[in-house]
C-alpha positions in Angstrom: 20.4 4.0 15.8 17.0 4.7 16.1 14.8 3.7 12.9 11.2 4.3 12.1 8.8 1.3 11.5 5.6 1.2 10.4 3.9 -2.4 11.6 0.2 -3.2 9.4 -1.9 -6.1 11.4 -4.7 -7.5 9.5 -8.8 -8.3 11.0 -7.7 -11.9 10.8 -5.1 -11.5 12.8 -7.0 -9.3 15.2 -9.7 -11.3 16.1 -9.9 -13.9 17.8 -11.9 -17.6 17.1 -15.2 -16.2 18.8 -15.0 -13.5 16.3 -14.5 -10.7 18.8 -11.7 -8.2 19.5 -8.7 -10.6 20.8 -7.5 -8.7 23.8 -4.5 -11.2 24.3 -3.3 -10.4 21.0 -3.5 -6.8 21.4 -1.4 -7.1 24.9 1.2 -8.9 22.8 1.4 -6.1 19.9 1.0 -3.6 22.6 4.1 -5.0 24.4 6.5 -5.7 21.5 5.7 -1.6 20.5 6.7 -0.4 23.6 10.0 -2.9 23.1 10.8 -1.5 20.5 10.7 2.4 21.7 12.2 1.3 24.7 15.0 0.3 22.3 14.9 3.9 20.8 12.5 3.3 17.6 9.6 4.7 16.5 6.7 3.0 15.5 3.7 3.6 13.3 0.8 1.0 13.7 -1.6 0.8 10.5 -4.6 -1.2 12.1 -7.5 -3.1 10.6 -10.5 -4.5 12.4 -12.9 -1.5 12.8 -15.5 -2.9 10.5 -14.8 -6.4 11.8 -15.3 -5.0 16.0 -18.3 -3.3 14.6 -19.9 -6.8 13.4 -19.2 -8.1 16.7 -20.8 -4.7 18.5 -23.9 -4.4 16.4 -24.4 -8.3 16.1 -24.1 -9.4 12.4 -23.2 -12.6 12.4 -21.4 -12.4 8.7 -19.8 -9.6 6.9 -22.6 -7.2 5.3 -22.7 -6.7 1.8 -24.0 -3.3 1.5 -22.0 -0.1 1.6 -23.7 1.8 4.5 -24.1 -1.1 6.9 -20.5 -1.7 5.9 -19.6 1.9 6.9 -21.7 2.2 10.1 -19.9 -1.6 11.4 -16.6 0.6 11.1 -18.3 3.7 12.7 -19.3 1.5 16.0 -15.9 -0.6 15.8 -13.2 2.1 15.2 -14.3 3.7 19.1 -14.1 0.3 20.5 -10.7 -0.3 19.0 -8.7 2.7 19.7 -10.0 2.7 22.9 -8.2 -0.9 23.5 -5.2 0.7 22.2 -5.1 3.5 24.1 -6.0 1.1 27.4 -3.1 -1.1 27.2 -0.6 0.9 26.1 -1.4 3.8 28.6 -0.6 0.8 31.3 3.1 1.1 30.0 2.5 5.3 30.0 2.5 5.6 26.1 0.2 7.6 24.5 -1.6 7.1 21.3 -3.4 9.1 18.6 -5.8 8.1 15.9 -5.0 9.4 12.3 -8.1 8.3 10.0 -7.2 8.6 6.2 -9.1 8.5 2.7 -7.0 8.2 -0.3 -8.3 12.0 -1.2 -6.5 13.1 2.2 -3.3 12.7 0.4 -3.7 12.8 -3.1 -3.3 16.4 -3.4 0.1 17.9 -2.9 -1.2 20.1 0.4 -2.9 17.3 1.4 0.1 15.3 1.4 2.3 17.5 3.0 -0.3 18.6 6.0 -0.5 14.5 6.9 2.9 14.0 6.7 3.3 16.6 9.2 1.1 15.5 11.1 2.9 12.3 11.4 6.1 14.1 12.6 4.9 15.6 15.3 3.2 12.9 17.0 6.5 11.0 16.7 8.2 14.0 18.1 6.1 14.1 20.7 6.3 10.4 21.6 2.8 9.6 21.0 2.2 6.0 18.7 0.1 6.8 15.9 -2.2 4.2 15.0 -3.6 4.6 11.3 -6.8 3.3 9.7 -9.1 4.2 6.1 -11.8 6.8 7.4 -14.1 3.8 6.3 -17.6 5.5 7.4 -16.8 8.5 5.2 -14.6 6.8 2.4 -16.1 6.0 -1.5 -15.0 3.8 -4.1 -12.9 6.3 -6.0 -10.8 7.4 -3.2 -10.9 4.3 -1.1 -7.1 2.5 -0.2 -8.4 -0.5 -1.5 -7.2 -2.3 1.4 -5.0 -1.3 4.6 -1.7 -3.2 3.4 -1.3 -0.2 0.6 -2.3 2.0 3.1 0.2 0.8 5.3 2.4 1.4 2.4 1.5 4.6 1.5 2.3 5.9 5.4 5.5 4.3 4.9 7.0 6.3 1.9 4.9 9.2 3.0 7.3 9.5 6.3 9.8 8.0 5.0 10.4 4.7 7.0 12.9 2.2 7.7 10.8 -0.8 7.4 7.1 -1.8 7.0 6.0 -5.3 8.6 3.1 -6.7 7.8 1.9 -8.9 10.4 -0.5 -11.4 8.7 -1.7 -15.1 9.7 0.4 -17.0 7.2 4.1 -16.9 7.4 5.0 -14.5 4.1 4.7 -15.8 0.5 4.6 -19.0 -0.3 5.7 -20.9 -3.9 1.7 -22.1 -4.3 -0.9 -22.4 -1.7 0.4 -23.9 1.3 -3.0 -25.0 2.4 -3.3 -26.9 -1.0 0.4 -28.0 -2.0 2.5 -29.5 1.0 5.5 -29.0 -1.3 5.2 -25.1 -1.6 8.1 -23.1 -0.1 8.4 -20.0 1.4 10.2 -17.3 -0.5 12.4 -15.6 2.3 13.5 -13.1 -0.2 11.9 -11.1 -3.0 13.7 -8.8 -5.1 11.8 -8.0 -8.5 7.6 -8.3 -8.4 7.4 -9.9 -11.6 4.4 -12.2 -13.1 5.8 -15.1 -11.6 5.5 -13.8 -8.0 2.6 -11.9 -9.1 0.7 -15.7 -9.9 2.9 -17.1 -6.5 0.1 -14.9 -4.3 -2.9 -16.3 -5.4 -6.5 -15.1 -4.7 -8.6 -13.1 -1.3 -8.0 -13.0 2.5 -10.3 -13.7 5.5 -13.4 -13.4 5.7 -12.7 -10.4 7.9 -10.1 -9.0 5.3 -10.5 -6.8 1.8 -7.0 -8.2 1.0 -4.7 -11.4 0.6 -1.7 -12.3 -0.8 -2.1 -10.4 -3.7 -3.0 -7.2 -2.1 0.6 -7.6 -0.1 2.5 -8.3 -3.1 1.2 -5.1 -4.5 2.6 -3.0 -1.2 5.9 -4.7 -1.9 5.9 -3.9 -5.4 5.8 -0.2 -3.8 8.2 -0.6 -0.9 10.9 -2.1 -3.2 10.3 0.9 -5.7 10.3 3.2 -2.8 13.7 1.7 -1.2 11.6 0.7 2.1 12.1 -3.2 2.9 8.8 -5.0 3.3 8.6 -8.1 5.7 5.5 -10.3 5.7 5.8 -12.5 9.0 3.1 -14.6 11.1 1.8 -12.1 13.3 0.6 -14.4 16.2 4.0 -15.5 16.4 5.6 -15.4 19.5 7.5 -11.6 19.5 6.6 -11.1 15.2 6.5 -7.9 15.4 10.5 -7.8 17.3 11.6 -10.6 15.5 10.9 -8.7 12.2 12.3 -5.9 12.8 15.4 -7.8 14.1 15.0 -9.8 11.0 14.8 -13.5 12.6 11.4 -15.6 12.4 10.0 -16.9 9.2 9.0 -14.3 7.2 9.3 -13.2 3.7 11.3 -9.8 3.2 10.5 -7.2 0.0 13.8 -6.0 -0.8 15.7 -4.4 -4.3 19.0 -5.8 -5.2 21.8 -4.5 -2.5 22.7 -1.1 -4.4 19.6 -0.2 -6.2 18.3 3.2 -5.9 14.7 4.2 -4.8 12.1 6.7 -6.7 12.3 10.8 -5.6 9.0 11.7 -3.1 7.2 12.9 -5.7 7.1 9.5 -8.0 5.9 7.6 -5.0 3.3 10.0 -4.7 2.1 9.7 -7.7 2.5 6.0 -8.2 1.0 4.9 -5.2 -1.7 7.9 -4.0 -2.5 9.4 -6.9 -5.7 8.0 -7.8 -6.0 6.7 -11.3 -8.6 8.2 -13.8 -7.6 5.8 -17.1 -5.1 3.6 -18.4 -3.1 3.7 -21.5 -1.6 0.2 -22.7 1.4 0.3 -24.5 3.6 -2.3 -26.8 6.7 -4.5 -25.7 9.3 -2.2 -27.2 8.1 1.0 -24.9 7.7 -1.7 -21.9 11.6 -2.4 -22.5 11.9 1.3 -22.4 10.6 1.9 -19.5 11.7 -0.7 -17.3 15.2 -1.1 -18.3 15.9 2.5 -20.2 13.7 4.6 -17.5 13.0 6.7 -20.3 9.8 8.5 -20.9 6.7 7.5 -22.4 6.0 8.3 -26.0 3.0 8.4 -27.7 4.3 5.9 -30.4 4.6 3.3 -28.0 0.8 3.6 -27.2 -1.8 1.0 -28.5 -4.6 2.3 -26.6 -6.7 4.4 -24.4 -9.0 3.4 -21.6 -11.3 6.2 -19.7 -12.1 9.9 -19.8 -8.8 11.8 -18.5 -7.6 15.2 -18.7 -4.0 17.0 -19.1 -2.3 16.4 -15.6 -4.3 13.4 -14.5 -3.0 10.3 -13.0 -3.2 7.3 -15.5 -2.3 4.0 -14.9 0.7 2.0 -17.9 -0.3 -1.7 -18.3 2.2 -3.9 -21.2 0.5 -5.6 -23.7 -0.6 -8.6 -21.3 -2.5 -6.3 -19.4 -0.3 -6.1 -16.2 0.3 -3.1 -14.4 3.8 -1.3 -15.0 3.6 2.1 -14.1 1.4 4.6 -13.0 2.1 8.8 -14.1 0.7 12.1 -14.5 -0.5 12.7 -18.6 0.6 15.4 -20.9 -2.4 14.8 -22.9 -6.4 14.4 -22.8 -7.8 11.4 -23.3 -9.3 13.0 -25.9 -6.0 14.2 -27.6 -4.2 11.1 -26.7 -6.8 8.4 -29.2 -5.9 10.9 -31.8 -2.0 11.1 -31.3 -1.3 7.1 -30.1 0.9 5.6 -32.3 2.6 8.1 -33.8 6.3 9.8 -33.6 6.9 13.5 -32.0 7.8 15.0 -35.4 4.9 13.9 -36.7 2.5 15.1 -33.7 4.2 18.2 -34.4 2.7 19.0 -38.0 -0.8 18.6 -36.2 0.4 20.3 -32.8 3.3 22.5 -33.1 3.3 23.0 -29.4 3.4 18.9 -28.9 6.5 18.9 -30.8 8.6 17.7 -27.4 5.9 16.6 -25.6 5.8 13.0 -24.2 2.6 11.0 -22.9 4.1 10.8 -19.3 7.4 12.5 -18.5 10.1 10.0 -16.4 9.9 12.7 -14.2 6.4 12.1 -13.0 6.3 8.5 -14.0 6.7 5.8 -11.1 7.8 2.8 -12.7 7.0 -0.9 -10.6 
């Protein structure tokens, strides 16, 4: 049966010890993606490195710390890069396209709908699309963040079968490996709680944006989205095969056999729906929306962070702080300070037309 994988490979993995473009690598990934069509999948390949190619091109010597130098690195690497791509897998007569992406690309509904089409038909078409942020163009507020969300974000917008992050440690470890020879590698994870959540520790590479904790968050998504999630060494010998055939070491994002996923339209709010504030709320309305999935009252609100409008995307942190749930608001900021804490009927006396209304309806509320 053919299934539709989406495969993320990090700048560390990409580059080789001379801090340049390793080609040998890229033969490898190359290979195992033709494998696998030759087998009768379909594969989406979210790639980093532009910025880190770009260094190499333009001849910094260490990642720059300003935006624009940043941005113009990615500018002179992204050519370089798809044109490797395109080189090596022409030689087994695949094509490829380039799909460049900012988070506001697919935070409006149109948007969303026009890339995920987009997608479709270069799979229909046979071409290998090979996904990266629109980094020379891309600002804070609707920057990914990193590419292993991004790589998550492709995978529930199309729908996939699997995501495999191909990193350069072997998937999450109890404690740092590098610092405690005792830690063990989780080869299962079924709930993103604060335990895992400490488990992945601090940054990447100094190529990267992300580390452990950046691929955590992804399969915090893929689990609520029903997609598995493997972490895996990806200069292992055939990672990206073995993954997908589910051998190797790796670490595999998965919910309980049986558990359902979020609708389309949760996921798109959860995970591209930029956030514009936060509302923190107390441990009873936590319970309630993590084991109840009901909807979010204003009574269960203790406060309100940011300047938001009706039918913004706000992010739901529990009283430690930690992110829950993220969902569109029936209220203002404004309106919201002045109704927190307090039951419907007595909203109502002040706003008769708020006599029903919750915070964040389940409906458009993606719970983690």
């Amino acid at each position: 049966m053919s299934r539709l994988i989406v495969a993320k490979v990090g700048s560390s993995t990409l580059m080789g010890e001379n801090n340049e473009l390793d080609l040998a690598f890229v033969r490898s990934l190359c290979a195992q993606i033709c494998e696998l069509r030759r087998r009768g999948d379909r594969v989406v390949l979210v790639s980093s490195g532009a910025a880190a190619v770009g260094r190499s091109i333009l001849g910094f010597s260490e990642r720059p710390s300003d935006i624009p130098t940043l941005q113009a690195c990615a500018a002179a690497g992204q050519t370089s890069l798809i044109e490797r791509y395109a080189e090596v897998l022409a030689d087994d007569g695949v094509a490829c396209g380039q799909v460049l992406l900012t988070r506001g690309d697919v935070v409006d509904r149109t948007g969303y709908l026009n890339a995920r089409n987009t997608f479709e038909c270069l799979l229909e078409l046979g071409v290998v699309p090979i996904v990266n942020e629109n980094d020379t163009v891309s600002v804070r507020e609707f920057s990914f963040g990193d590419n292993d969300m991004l790589g998550a974000i492709v995978a529930s917008l199309i729908d996939a079968d699997l995501y495999v992050i191909l990193s350069d440690i072997d998937g999450l470890y109890t404690a740092n490996p590098d610092t405690h020879p005792d830690a063990r590698l989780l080869e299962r994870v079924e709930r993103v709680d604060a335990e895992v959540v400490a488990m992945a520790g601090g940054v990447g590479s100094t190529f990267g944006t992300g580390g452990m904790a950046t691929k955590v968050r992804a399969g915090r998504a893929m689990i609520a989205a029903g997609i598995p999630m493997v972490i895996c060494r990806g200069r292992g010998g055939g990672a990206l095969v073995n993954a997908v055939d589910g051998t190797g070491r790796s670490t595999r994002f998965e919910g309980p056999a049986g558990s359902g996923h979020e609708q389309a339209r949760k996921l798109w709010i959860g995970l591209a729906g930029v956030s514009r504030g936060s509302v923190t709320v107390d441990r009873g309305a936590t319970k309630a929306l993590e084991q109840g999935g009901a909807s979010l009252l204003p009574v269960g609100i203790t406060s309100v962070e940011g300047d938001f409008d009706k039918g913004d995307v706000v992010s739901v942190l529990d009283p430690d702080g930690r992110l829950i749930a993220r969902g569109v608001t029936r209220y203002s900021s404004e309106d919201l300070w002045k109704v927190h804490g307090l039951r419907l009927d007595v909203i109502a006396r002040f706003f008769p037309d708020r006599a029903d209304c919750p915070a964040i309806h389940r409906d458009e509320l993606l719970v983690f």
